[in-house]
C-alpha positions as CSV (number, residue, x, y, z in Angstrom):
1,X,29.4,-6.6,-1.7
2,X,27.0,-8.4,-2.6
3,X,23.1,-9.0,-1.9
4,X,21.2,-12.3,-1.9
5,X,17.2,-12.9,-2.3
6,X,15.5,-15.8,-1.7
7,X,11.9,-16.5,-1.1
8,X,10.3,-16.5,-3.9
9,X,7.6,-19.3,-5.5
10,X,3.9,-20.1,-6.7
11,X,1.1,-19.4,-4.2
12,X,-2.6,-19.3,-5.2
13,X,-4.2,-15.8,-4.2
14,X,-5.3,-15.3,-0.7
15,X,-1.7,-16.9,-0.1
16,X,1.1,-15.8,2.0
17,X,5.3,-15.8,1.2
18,X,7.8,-14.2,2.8
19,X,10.9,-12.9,1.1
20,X,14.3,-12.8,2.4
21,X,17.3,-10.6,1.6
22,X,21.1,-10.7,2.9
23,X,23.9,-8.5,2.0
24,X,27.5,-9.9,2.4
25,X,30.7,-8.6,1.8
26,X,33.3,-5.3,3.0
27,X,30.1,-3.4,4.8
28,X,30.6,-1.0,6.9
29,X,27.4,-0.1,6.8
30,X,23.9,-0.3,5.5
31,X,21.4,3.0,4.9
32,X,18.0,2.0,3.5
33,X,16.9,-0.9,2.1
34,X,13.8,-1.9,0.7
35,X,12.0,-4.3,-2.2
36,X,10.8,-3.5,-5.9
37,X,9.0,-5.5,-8.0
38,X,9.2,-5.4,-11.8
39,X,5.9,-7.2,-13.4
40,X,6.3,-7.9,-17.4
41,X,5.9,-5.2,-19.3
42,X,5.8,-2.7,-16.5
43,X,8.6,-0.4,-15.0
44,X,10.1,-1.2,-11.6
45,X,8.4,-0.1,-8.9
46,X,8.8,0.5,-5.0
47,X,7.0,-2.0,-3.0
48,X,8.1,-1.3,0.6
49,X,11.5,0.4,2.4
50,X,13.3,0.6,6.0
51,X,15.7,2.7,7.6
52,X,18.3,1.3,9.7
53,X,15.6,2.6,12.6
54,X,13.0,1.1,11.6
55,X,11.0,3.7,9.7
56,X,9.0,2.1,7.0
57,X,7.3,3.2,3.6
58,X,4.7,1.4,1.5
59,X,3.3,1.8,-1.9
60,X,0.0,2.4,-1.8
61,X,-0.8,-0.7,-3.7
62,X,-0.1,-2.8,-0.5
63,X,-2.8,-1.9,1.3
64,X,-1.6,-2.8,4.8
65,X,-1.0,-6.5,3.1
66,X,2.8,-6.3,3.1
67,X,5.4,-5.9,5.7
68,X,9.0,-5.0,5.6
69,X,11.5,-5.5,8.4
70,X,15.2,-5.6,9.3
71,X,17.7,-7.4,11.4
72,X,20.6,-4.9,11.1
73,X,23.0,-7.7,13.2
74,X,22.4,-9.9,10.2
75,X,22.1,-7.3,7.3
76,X,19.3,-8.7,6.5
77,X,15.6,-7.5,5.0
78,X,12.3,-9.4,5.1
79,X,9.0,-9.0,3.2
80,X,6.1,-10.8,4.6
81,X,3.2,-10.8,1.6
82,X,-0.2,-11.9,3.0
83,X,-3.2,-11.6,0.8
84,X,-1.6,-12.0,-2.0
85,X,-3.4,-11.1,-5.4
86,X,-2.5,-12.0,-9.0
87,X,-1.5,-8.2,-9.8
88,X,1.2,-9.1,-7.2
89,X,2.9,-11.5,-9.6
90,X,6.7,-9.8,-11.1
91,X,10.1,-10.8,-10.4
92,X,10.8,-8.6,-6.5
93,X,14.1,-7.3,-6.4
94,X,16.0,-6.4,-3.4
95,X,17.9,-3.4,-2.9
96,X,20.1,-1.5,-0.6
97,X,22.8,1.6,0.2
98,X,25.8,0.4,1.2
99,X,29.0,2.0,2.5
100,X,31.3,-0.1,2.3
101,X,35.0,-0.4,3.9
102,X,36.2,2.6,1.6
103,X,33.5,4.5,2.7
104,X,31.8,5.1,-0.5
105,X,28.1,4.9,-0.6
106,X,26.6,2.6,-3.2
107,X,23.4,1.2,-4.2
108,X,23.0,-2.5,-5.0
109,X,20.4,-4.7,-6.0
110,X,19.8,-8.8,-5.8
111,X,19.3,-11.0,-8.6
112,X,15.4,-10.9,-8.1
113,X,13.0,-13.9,-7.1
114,X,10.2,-14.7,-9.0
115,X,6.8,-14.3,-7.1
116,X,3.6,-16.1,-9.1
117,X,0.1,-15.6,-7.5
118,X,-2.3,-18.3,-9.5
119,X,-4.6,-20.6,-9.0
């Protein structure tokens, strides 16, 4: 299993990017998923999760900016960043539990994408 991001870039504040995540692999199934962001010299920290239903949880820090999604035929997360500010800059991580075809429940993370908010 395996999870792919891709997304990431430069936009100048007040910009908008929307980051993409797939898992691939033996899934037989997906729990929550959701994006982190690591900035330098700060821990990693929760952006935004979803529940295979749909239920959604936001940092405070996104201030109605951000929004995650799902497409559960296509195992697949989205972030859509609007707004965008230069504190948002840091390398955004997906993540997400994953039972796979032995039934174990495990949690993975993608490679990370680098998101850079500058003018």
């Amino acid at each position: 299993v395996q999870l792919q991001a891709y997304g990431g870039g430069q936009v100048q504040p007040g910009g908008s990017l929307r980051l993409s995540c797939t898992a691939s692999g033996r899934i037989f199934s997906i729990n929550a998923m959701g994006w982190y962001r690591q900035a330098p010299g700060k821990q990693r920290e929760l952006v935004a999760s979803i529940s295979p239903d749909g239920n959604t949880n936001y940092n405070y820090f996104v201030k109605g900016r951000f929004s995650i999604s799902r497409d559960n035929a296509k195992n697949m997360v989205s972030l859509q960043m609007n707004s965008l500010e230069p504190e948002d800059t840091a390398v955004y991580y997906c993540n997400a539990d994953i039972r796979g075809w032995d039934l174990y429940e495990t949690d993975y993370w993608g490679q990370g994408t680098l998101v850079t908010v500058s003018s």
